[in-house]
C-alpha positions as CSV (number, residue, x, y, z in Angstrom):
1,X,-47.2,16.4,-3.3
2,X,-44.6,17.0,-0.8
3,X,-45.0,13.1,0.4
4,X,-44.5,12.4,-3.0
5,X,-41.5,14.2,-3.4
6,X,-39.9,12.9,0.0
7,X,-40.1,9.6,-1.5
8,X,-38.9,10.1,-5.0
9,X,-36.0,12.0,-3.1
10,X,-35.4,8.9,-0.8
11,X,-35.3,6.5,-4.2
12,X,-32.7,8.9,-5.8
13,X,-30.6,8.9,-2.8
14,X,-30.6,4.9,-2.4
15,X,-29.7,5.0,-6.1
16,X,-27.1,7.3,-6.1
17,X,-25.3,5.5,-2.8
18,X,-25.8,2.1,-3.8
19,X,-22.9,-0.3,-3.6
20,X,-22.4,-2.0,-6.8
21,X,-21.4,-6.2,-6.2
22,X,-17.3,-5.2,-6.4
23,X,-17.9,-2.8,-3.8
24,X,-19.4,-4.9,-1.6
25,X,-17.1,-7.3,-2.1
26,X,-14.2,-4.9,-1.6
27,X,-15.9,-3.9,1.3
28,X,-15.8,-7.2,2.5
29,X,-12.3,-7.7,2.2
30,X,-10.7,-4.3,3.4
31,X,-12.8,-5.5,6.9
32,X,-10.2,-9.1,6.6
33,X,-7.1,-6.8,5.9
34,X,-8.1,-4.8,8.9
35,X,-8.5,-7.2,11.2
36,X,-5.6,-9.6,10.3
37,X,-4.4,-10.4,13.9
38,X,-2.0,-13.8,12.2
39,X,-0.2,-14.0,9.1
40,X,-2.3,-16.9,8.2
41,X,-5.2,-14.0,8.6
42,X,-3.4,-11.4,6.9
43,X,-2.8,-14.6,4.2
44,X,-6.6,-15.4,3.7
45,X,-7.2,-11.6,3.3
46,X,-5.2,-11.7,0.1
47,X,-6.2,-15.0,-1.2
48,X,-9.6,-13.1,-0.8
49,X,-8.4,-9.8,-3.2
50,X,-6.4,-11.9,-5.8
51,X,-9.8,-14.1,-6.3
52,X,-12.0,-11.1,-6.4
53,X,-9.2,-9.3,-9.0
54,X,-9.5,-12.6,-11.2
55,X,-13.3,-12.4,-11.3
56,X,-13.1,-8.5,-12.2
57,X,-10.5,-8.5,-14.3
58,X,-10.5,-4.8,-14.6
59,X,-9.3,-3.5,-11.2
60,X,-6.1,-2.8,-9.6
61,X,-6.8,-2.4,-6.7
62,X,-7.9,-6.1,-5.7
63,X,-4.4,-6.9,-6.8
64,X,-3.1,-3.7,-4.9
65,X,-4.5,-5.0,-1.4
66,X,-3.8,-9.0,-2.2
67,X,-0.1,-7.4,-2.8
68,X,0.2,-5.4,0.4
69,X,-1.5,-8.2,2.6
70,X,0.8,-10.7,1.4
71,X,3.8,-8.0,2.2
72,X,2.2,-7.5,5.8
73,X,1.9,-11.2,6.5
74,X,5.7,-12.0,5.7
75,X,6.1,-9.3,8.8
76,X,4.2,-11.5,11.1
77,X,6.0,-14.3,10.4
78,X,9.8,-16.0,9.7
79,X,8.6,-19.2,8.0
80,X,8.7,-17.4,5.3
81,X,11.1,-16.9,2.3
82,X,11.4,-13.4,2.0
83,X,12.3,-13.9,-1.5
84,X,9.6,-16.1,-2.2
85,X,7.2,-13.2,-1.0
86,X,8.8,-10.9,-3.0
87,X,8.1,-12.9,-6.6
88,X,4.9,-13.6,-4.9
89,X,4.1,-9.7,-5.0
90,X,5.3,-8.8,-8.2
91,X,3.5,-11.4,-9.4
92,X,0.6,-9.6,-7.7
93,X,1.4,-5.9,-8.7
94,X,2.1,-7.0,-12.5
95,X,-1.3,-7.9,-12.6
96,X,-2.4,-4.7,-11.3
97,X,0.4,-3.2,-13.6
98,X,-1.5,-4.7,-16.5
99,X,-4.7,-3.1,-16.2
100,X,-3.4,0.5,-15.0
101,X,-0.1,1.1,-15.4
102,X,2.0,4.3,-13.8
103,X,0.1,4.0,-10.3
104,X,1.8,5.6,-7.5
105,X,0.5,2.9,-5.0
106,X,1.5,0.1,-7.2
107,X,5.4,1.7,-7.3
108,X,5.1,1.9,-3.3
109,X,4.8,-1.1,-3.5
110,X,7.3,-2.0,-5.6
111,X,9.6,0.0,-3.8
112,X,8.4,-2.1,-0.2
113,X,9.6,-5.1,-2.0
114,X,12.9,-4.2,-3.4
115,X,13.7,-2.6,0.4
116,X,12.8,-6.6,1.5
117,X,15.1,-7.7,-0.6
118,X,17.9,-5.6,0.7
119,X,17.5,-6.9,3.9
120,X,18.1,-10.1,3.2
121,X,21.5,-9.0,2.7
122,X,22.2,-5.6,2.6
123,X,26.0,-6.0,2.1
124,X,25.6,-7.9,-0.9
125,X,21.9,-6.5,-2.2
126,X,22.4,-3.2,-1.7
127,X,23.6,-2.0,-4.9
128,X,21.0,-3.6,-7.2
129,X,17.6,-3.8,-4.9
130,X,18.4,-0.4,-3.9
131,X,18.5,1.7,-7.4
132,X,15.1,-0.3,-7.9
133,X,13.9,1.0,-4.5
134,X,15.1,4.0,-5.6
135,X,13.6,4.6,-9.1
136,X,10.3,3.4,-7.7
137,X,10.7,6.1,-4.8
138,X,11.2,8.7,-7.8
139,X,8.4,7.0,-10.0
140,X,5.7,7.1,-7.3
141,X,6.0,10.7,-6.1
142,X,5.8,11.8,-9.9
143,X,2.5,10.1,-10.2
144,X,1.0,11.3,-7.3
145,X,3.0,14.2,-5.4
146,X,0.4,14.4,-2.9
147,X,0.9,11.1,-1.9
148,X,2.6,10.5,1.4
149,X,2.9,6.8,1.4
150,X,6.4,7.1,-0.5
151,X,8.0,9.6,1.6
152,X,7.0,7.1,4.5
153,X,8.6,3.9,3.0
154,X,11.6,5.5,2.0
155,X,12.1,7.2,5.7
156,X,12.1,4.2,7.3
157,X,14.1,2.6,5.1
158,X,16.8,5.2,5.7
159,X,16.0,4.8,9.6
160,X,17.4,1.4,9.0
161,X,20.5,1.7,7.1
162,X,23.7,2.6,8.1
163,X,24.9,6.6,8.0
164,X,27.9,5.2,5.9
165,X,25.5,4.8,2.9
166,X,23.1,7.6,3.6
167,X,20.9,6.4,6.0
168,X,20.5,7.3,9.7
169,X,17.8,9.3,11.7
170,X,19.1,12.4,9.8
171,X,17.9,11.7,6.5
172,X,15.1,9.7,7.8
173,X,13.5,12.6,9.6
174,X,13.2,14.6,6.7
175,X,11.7,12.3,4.5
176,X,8.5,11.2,7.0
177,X,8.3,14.8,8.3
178,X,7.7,15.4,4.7
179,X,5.2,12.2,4.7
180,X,2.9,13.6,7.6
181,X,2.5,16.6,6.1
182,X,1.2,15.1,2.8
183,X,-1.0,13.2,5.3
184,X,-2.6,15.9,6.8
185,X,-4.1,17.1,3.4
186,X,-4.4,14.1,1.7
187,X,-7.4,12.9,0.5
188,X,-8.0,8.9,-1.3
189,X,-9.8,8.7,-4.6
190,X,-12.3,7.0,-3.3
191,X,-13.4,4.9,0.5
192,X,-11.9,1.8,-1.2
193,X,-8.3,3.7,-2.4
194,X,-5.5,3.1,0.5
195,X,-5.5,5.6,3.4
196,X,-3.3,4.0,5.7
197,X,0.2,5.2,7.1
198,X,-0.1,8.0,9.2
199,X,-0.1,6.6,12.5
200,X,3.0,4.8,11.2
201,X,4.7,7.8,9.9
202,X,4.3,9.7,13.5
203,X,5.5,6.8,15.4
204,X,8.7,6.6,13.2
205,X,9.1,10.3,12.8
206,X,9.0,10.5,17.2
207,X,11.8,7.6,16.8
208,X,13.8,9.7,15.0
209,X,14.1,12.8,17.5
């Protein structure tokens, strides 16, 4: 009796943990984004998300990681258009938009794009790419206040502008101070929900002392 139940136990255990296919195949892919070394890495990482988002169909978060990885790889390299990446990711995140809209990852990211976009000129940019960075710095903590991810972006994007318009170490300080604390309690939806940032936020936040 007791062998019996040991192994009807052990069934309902492998049952309950089982991977379903898109799991897997996330799996597979957050191990690519991970180990991007090259922006031709970091590339093929999102080439693999967009393709497994057009096979679901009913996931964001293919689209989320296929949107980041395309971000990250424009960091790696200068051959790049920068505003050729950006229409690249909001082709990306309106995909993601159009399954679940209102996502405060998806206006992080939105917000890590329009902050590219200023950067490409900030002296002529500024004014329009920054009330977008803005509203989706507003629009992601409302979604999620626990988040932390926003409160990172926006601090380093304040790290890099000038005190003139509101940036400096000051300002910048306060905002990721506020992002590692969020970190330190925050918890992802799930294993395959984004989790990264911290390390980030602590190496900025010791920049700005």
């Amino acid at each position: 009796m007791k062998k019996a139940f040991f192994f009807i136990s052990l069934l309902f255990f492998g049952i309950v943990n089982a991977q379903t296919p898109y799991e897997d195949s996330m799996a597979i892919g957050l191990e690519k984004y991970k180990a991007a070394g090259t922006a031709d890495d970091m590339l093929a990482a999102a080439t693999f998300f967009e393709s497994l988002g057009d096979t679901t169909k009913d996931k964001w978060l293919p689209y989320y990681y296929a949107a980041h990885a395309t971000l990250l790889a424009s960091k790696m390299t200068s051959k790049t258009s920068k505003d050729k990446v950006a229409e690249r990711v909001n082709e990306l995140i309106a995909k993601a938009d159009a399954i679940e809209a209102d996502i405060s990852e998806l206006f992080c990211l939105k917000q890590m794009v329009a902050v590219m976009q200023i950067f490409v000129n900030p002296m002529s940019r500024f004014q329009t790419y920054g009330e977008i960075a803005a509203e989706a710095f507003a629009n992601a903590k409302t979604t999620d206040p626990t988040n932390p991810r926003p409160y990172l972006i926006e601090g380093m994007y304040l790290m890099n502008m000038p005190e003139g318009i509101g940036g400096g170490k000051v300002p910048a300080k306060k905002l990721l101070q506020k992002a590692i604390v969020l970190f330190d309690s925050f918890e992802p939806a799930s294993p395959l929900h984004p989790n990264w940032g911290k390390e980030q936020a602590e190496k900025a936040l010791a920049a700005c002392q």
